[in-house]
C-alpha positions as CSV (number, residue, x, y, z in Angstrom):
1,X,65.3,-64.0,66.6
2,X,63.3,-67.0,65.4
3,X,60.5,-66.5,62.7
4,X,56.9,-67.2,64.4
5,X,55.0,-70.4,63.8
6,X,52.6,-69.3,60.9
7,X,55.7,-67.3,59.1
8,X,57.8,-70.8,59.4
9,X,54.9,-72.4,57.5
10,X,54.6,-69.8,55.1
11,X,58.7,-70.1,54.1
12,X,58.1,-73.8,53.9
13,X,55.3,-74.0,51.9
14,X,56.7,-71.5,49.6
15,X,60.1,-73.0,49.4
16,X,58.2,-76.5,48.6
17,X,56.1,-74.3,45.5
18,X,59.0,-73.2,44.4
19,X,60.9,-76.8,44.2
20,X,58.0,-78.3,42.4
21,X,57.8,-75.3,39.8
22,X,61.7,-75.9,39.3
23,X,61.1,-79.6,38.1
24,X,58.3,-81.7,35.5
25,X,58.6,-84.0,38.2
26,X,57.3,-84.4,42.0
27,X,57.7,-86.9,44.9
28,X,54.5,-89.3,45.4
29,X,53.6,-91.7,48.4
30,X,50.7,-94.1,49.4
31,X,50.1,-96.0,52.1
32,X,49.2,-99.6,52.2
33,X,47.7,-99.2,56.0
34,X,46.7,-102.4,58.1
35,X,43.4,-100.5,60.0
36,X,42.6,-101.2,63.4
37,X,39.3,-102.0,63.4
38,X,36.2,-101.5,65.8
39,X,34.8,-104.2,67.9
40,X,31.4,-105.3,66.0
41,X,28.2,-104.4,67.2
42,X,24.7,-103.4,66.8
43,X,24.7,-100.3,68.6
44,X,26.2,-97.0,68.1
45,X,29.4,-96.6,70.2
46,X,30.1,-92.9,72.1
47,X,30.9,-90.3,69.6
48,X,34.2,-89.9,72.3
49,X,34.9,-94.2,71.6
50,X,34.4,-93.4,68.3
51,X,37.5,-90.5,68.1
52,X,39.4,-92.7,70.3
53,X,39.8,-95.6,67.4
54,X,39.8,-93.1,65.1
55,X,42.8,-91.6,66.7
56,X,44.4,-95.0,66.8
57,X,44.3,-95.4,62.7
58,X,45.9,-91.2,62.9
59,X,48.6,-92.3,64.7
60,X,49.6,-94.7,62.3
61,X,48.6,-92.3,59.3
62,X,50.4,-89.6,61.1
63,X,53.9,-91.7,61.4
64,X,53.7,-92.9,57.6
65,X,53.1,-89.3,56.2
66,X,55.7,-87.9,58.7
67,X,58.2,-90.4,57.2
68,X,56.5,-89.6,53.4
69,X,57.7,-85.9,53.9
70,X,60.9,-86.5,55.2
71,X,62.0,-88.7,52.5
72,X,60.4,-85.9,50.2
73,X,57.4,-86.7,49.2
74,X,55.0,-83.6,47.9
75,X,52.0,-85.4,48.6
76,X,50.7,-89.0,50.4
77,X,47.6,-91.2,49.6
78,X,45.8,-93.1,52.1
79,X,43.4,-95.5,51.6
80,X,39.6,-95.9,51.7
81,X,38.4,-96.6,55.1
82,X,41.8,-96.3,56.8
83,X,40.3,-94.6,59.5
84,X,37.3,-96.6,61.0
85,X,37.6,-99.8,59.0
86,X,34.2,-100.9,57.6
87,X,31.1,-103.3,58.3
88,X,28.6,-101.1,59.6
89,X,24.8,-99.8,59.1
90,X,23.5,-96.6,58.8
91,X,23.1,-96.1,62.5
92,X,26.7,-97.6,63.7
93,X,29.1,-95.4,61.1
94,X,27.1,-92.4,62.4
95,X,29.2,-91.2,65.7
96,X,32.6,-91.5,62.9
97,X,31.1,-88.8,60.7
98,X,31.8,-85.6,60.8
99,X,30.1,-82.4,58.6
100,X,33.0,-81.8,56.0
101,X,32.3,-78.0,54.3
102,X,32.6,-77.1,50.5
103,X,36.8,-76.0,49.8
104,X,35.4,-73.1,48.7
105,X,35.5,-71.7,52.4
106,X,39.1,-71.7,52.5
107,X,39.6,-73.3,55.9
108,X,42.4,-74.6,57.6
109,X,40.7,-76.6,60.3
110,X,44.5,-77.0,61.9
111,X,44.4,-73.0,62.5
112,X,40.8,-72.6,63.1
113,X,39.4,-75.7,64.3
114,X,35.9,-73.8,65.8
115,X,35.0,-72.4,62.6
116,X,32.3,-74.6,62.2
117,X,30.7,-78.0,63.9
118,X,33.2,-80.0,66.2
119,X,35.8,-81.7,63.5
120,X,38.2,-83.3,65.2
121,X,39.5,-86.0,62.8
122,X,39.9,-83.0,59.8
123,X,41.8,-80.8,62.2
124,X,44.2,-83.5,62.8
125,X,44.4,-84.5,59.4
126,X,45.3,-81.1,58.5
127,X,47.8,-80.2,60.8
128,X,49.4,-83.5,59.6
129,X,49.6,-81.9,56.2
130,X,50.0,-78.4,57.7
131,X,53.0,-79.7,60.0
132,X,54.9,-82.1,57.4
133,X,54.3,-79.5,54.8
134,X,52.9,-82.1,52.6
135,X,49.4,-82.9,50.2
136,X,47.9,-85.4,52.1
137,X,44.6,-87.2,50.6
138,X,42.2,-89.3,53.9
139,X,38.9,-90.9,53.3
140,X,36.3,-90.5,56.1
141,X,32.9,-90.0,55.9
142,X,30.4,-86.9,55.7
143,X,27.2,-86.4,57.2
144,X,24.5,-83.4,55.9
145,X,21.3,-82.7,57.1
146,X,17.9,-82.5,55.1
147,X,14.4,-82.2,55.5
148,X,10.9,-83.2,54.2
149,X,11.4,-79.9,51.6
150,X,14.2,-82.6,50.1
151,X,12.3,-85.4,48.6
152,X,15.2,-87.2,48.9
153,X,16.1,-87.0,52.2
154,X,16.3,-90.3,54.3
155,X,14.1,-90.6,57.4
156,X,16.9,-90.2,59.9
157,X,16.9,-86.8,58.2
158,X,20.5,-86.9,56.8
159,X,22.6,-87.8,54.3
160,X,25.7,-90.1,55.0
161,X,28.5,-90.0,52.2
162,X,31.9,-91.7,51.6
163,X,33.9,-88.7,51.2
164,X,37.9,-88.3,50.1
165,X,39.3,-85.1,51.5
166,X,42.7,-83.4,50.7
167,X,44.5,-81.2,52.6
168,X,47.2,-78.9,51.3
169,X,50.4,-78.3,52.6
170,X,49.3,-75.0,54.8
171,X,46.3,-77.5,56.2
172,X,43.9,-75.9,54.1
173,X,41.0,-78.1,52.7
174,X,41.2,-77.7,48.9
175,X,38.9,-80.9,47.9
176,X,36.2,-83.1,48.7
177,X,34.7,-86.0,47.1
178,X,31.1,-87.9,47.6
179,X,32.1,-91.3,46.3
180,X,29.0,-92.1,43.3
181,X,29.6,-95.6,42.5
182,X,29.2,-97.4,45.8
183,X,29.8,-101.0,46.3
184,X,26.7,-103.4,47.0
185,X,28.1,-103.5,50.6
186,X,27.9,-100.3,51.2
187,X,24.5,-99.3,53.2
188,X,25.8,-97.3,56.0
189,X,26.5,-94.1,53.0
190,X,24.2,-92.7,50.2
191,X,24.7,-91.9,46.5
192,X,24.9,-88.4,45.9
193,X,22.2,-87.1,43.7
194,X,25.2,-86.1,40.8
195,X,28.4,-87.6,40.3
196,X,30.9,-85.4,40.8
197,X,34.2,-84.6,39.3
198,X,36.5,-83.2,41.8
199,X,39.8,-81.5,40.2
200,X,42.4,-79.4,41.9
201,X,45.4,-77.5,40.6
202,X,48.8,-78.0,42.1
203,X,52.4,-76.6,41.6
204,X,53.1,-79.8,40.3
205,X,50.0,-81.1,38.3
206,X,46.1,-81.5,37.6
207,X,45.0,-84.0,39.9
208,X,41.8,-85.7,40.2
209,X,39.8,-88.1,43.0
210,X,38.3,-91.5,42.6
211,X,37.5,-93.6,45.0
212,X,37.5,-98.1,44.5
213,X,34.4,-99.1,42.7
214,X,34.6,-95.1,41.2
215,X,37.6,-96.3,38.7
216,X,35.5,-99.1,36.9
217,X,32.7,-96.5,35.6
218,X,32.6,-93.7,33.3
219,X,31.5,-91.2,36.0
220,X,33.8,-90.1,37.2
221,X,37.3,-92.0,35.9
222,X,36.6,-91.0,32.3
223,X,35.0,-87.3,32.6
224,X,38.3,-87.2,35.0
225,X,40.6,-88.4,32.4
226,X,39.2,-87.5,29.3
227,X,37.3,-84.8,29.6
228,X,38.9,-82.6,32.4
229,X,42.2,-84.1,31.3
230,X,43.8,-84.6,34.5
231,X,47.4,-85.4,35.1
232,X,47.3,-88.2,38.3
233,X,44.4,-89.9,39.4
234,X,44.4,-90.0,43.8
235,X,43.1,-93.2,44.1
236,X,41.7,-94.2,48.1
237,X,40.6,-98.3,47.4
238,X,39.9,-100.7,49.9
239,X,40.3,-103.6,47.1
240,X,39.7,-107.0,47.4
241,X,41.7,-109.0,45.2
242,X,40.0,-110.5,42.6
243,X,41.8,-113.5,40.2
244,X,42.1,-113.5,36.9
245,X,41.7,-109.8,36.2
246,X,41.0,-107.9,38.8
247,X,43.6,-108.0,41.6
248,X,44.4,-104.5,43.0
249,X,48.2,-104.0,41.2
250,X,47.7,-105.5,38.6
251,X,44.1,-103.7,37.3
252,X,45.5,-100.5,38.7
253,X,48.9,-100.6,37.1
254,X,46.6,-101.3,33.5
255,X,43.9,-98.8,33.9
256,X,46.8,-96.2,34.6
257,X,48.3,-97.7,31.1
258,X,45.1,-97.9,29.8
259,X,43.9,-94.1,30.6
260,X,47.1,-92.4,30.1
261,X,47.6,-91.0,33.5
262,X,49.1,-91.1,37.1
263,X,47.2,-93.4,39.7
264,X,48.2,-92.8,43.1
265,X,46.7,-96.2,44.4
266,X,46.2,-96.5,48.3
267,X,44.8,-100.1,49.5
268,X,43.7,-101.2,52.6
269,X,45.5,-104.0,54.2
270,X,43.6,-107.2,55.6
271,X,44.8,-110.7,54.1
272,X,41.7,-112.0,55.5
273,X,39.6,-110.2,53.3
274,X,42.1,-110.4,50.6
275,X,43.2,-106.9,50.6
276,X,46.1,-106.1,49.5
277,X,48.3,-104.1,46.8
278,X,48.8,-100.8,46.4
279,X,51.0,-98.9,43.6
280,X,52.1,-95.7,42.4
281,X,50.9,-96.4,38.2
282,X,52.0,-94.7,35.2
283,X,51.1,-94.6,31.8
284,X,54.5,-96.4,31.1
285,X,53.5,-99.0,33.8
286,X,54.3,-99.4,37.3
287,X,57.0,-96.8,39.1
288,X,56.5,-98.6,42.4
289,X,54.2,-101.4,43.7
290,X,53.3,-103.4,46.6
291,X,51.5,-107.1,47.2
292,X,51.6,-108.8,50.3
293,X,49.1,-111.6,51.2
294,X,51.1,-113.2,53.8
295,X,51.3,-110.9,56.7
296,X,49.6,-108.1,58.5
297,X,52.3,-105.2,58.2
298,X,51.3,-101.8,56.5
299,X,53.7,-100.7,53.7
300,X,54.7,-97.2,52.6
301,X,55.8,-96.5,48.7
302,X,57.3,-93.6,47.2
303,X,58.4,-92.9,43.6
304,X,59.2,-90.1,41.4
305,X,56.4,-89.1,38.4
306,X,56.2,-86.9,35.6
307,X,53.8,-83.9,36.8
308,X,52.6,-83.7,33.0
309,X,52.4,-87.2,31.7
310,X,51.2,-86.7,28.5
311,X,54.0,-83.9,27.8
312,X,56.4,-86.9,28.8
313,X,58.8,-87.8,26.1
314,X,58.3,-91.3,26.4
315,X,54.1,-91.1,27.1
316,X,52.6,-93.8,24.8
317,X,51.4,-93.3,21.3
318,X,47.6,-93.5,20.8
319,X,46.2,-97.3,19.9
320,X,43.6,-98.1,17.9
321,X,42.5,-101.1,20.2
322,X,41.4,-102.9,17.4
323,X,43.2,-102.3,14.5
324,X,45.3,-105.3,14.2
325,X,42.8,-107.3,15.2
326,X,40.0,-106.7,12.1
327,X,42.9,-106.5,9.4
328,X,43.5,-109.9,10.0
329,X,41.7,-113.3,8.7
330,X,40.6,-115.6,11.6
331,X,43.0,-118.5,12.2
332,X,42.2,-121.7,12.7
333,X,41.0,-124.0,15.0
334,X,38.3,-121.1,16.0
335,X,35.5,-124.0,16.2
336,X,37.6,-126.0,18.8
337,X,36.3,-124.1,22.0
338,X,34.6,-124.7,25.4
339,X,32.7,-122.5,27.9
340,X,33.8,-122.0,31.1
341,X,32.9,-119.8,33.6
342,X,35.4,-116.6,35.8
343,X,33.1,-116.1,38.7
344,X,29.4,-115.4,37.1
345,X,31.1,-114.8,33.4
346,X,30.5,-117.4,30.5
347,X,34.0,-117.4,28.3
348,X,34.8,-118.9,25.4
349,X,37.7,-120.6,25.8
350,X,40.3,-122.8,23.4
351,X,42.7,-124.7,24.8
352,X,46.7,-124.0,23.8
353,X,47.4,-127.5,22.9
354,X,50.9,-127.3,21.0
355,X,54.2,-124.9,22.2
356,X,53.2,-122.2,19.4
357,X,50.5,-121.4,17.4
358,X,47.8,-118.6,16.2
359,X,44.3,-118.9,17.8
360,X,41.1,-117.3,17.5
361,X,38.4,-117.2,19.6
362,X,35.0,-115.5,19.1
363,X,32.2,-114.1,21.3
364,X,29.2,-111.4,20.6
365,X,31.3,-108.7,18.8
366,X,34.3,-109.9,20.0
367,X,37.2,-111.7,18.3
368,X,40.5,-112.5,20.0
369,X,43.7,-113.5,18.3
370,X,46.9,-115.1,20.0
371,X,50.4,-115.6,18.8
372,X,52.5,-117.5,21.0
373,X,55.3,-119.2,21.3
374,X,56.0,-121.5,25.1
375,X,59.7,-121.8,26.2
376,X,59.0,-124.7,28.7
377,X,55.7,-126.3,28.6
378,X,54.6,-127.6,31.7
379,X,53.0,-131.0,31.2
380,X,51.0,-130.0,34.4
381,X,50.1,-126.7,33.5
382,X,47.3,-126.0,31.0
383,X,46.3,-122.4,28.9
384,X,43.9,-121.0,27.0
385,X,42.6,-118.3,24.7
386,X,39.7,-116.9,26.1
387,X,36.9,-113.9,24.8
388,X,33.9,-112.6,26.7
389,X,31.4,-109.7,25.7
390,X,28.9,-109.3,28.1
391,X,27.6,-107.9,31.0
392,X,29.4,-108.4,34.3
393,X,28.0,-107.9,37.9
394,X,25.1,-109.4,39.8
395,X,23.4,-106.4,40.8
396,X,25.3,-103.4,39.4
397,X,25.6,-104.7,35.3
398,X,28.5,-103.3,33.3
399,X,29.6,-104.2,29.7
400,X,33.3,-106.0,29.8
401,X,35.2,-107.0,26.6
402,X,38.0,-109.2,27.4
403,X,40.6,-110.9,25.6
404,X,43.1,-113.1,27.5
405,X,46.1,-115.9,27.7
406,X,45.3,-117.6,31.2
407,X,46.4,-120.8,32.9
408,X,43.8,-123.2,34.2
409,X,43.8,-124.5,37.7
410,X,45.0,-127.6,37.2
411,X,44.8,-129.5,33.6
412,X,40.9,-130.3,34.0
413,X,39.6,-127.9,31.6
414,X,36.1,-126.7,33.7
415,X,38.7,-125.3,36.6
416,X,40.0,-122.9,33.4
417,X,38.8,-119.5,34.8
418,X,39.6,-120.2,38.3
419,X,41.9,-118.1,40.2
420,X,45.5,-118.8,39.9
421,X,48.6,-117.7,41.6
422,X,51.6,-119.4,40.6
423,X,52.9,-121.1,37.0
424,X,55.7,-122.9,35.9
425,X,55.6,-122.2,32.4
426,X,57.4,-119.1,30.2
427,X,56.9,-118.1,27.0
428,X,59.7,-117.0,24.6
429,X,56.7,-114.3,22.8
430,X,53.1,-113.7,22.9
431,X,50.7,-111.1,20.9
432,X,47.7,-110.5,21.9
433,X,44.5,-108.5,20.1
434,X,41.1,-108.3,19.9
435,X,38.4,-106.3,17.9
436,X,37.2,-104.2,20.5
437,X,34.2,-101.7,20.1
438,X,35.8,-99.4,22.8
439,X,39.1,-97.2,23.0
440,X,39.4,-97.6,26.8
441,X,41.2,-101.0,27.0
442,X,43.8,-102.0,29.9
443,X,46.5,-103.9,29.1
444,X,47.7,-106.3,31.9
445,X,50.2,-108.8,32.2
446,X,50.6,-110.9,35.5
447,X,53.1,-113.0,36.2
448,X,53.5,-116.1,39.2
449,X,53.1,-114.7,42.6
450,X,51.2,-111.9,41.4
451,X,53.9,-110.1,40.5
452,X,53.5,-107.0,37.5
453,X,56.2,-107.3,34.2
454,X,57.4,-103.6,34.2
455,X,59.2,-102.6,31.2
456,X,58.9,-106.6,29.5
457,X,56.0,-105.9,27.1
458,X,54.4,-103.3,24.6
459,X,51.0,-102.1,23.4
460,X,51.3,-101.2,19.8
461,X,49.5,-98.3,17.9
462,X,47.3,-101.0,15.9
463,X,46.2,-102.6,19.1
464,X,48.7,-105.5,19.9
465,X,49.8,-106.4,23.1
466,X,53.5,-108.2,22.9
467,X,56.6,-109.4,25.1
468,X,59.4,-107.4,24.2
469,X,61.3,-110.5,24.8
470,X,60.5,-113.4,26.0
471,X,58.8,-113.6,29.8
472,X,61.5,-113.7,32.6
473,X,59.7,-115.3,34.8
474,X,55.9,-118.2,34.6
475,X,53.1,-116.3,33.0
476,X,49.7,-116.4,35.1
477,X,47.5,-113.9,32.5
478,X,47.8,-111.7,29.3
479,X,44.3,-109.7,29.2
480,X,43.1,-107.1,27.7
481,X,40.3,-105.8,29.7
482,X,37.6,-103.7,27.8
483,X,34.9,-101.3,29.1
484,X,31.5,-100.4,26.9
485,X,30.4,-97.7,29.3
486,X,27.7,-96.6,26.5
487,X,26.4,-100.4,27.4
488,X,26.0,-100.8,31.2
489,X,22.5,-101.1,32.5
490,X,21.3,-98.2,34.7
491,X,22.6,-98.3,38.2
492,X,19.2,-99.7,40.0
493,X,20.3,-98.6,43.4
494,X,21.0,-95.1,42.5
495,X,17.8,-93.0,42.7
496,X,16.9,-89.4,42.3
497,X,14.1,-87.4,44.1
């Protein structure tokens, strides 16, 4: 006689619990996903058109996490707005929303899909965890009603949210998060009145949500990280890559570095926007990444963690960022500099003009120091040493601190700052430090073709960031990439009632 339906779930799940609680490790997948987007236009479609694109991104969500589970995985990210794409108003996203409850009701929408308003897109989403056995993590977006008792209540009377949801591996909805740092594109959702720091327990882990613009502020990456001390970071981005310093793999890979933790990092995929690059991070560095800017495929990774990173043997001493750094006297050739500008930001730059040296460059509080040492200089190729403390962002303003070894554009010094793919020139060793005025610092090192240096350079405990030995292949960047939370400007979108 076979076991029913519901009591074949139940041995599965179970039998799944118990292989996590035999290991410190557990199986992790995202899913770089290429999203079929809707046709543009000013009107609201059908709620039914709506579910039927929406059921076109599924089926390609559905085949990646079936695949996810049968090569193992215990749980699968998918990215931020993998399932109705993006570029809409208020009025156009509203037919793809759906009203997503509080976890606390302990539903499984795949078993009892009446329970509450018409959900079809979390019903399917949870029978695709329920029926692969698997975490799986979906952005879509919520919708709440509200009234002129709410002060804050918009006059379409409801709120619209980017939410992350995560079903478990019965189906059951165990998290929900309202994304709180929006990006200035954003105007179809609202900010929730409080950020929110969404945390759930697992058999193999504390894991927290983020969602993109989320893992640049300190609410909620660091009250994640450092206060409620998660384990991995489930990280739903649709990230547009961003040269020098902020492409997707290889911010991601240094934030995870940076912060100590797991980031399960699932991009969206569209070159034309430059989105791309997705990764499964570490506080040792990357265990598995993807970076394709050349075609339109979707891409799923998988990779073995450590459930409890910081109980790791090999999880990285603390670093006193800038330890090194103020114990040392300023070298010279500090008054030999230039300004030049990364997008908006003003750097001080100094050109690299012999094969090895010891630099210093200066701005605000910030002092950068560089030892270096070129195998093969490039008479076509130009770097410098470059420092900037200031406030990034046109509308949104955060503090930055950033130290970093960058090649110019081409050997005009005004294209120094300009984005950058590819290099020609190694270097045998490089140490980089700064005296930062914050802990959280991400060390990043990016190599030609946008390609990450796993396992080819350190952070010391007294702040220095160094090759190991020698660069194996052209160096693009060496940053170090500093946030001042305590010195961003208030959010002037974000408004209470």
């Amino acid at each position: 006689m076979l076991p029913s339906q519901p009591l074949l779930h139940a041995a599965v799940f179970a039998l799944a619990v118990l292989q996590a609680l035999a290991s410190d490790t557990f199986t992790a997948a995202v899913y770089e996903h290429a999203v079929i987007l809707p046709d543009a236009t000013d009107e609201p479609v059908s709620p039914d058109d709506a579910l039927a694109l929406m059921n076109k991104n599924m089926d390609v969500l559905e085949g990646a996490i079936k695949e996810a589970a049968q090569q193992g995985a215990h749980i699968i990210v998918t990215p931020e707005d993998g399932i109705y794409g993006w570029h809409f108003t208020r009025e156009t996203i509203y037919p793809y929303l759906e009203d997503i409850p509080d976890p606390a009701v302990n539903w499984i929408p795949c078993t009892d899909p009446t329970r509450f308003a018409p959900a079809p897109v979390q019903e399917r989403l949870s029978c695709m965890a329920r029926n692969n056995s698997i975490y799986v993590v979906a952005n879509i977006g919520d919708k709440k009603p509200c009234n002129s008792s709410d002060a804050g209540c918009p006059s379409d009377g409801r709120y619209q949210y980017n939410t992350d949801v995560v079903f478990d591996p019965e189906g059951k909805l165990v998290a929900r998060y309202h994304k709180y740092n929006l990006f200035r594109r954003e105007t179809q959702f609202n900010y929730p009145k409080e950020p929110e720091a969404i945390t759930f327990e697992t058999p193999f882990g504390k894991f927290g949500i983020a969602t993109c613009f989320d893992i640049l502020f300190r609410e909620p990456a660091v009250v994640l990280v450092s206060e409620l001390q998660v384990d991995t970071v489930l990280f739903p981005t649709a990230w547009m890559n961003v040269l020098p310093f902020l492409t997707a793999v290889e911010f991601h890979s240094a934030w995870a570095m940076g912060m100590g933790v797991n980031l399960l990092s699932a991009n969206t995929h569209n070159i034309n926007l430059a989105m791309t690059g997705d990764g499964l991070f570490t506080p040792e560095g990357p265990a598995a990444y993807h970076y394709d800017s050349g075609t339109e495929e979707g891409c799923l990774l998988l990779a073995e963690l450590s459930a409890h990173p910081r109980l790791s043997p090999t999880y990285p001493p603390a670093v006193n960022w800038s330890s090194f750094a103020t114990s040392i006297k300023k070298f010279p050739g500090e008054k030999d500099t230039f300004l030049g500008a990364v997008r908006r930001d003003i750097f001080t730059f100094s050109e690299l003009r012999h094969k090895a040296g010891n630099y210093t460059v200066c701005q605000g509080d910030l002092c950068c120091h560089l030892i270096y040492r070129m195998a093969n200089k490039s008479k076509d190729e130009v770097y410098v040493l470059g420092a900037f403390d200031g406030l990034h962002g046109s509308l949104i303003k955060y503090h930055w601190q950033i130290c970093t070894l960058l090649k110019c554009k081409s050997t005009d010094l005004n294209t120094c700052g300009q984005p950058v793919e590819t290099a020609q020139t190694k270097f045998e060793t490089f140490s980089l430090s700064g005296t930062f005025g914050t802990n959280y610092v991400f060390p990043e090192v990016l190599y030609s073709g946008v390609q990450l240096a796993p396992g080819e350079f350190e952070v010391l405990r007294d702040g220095r960031l160094k090759s190991k030995h020698g660069t194996s292949k052209p160096l693009v960047t060496v940053t170090l990439f500093g946030r001042l939370y305590e010195k961003d400007l208030p959010h002037p979108l974000r408004t209470a009632p």
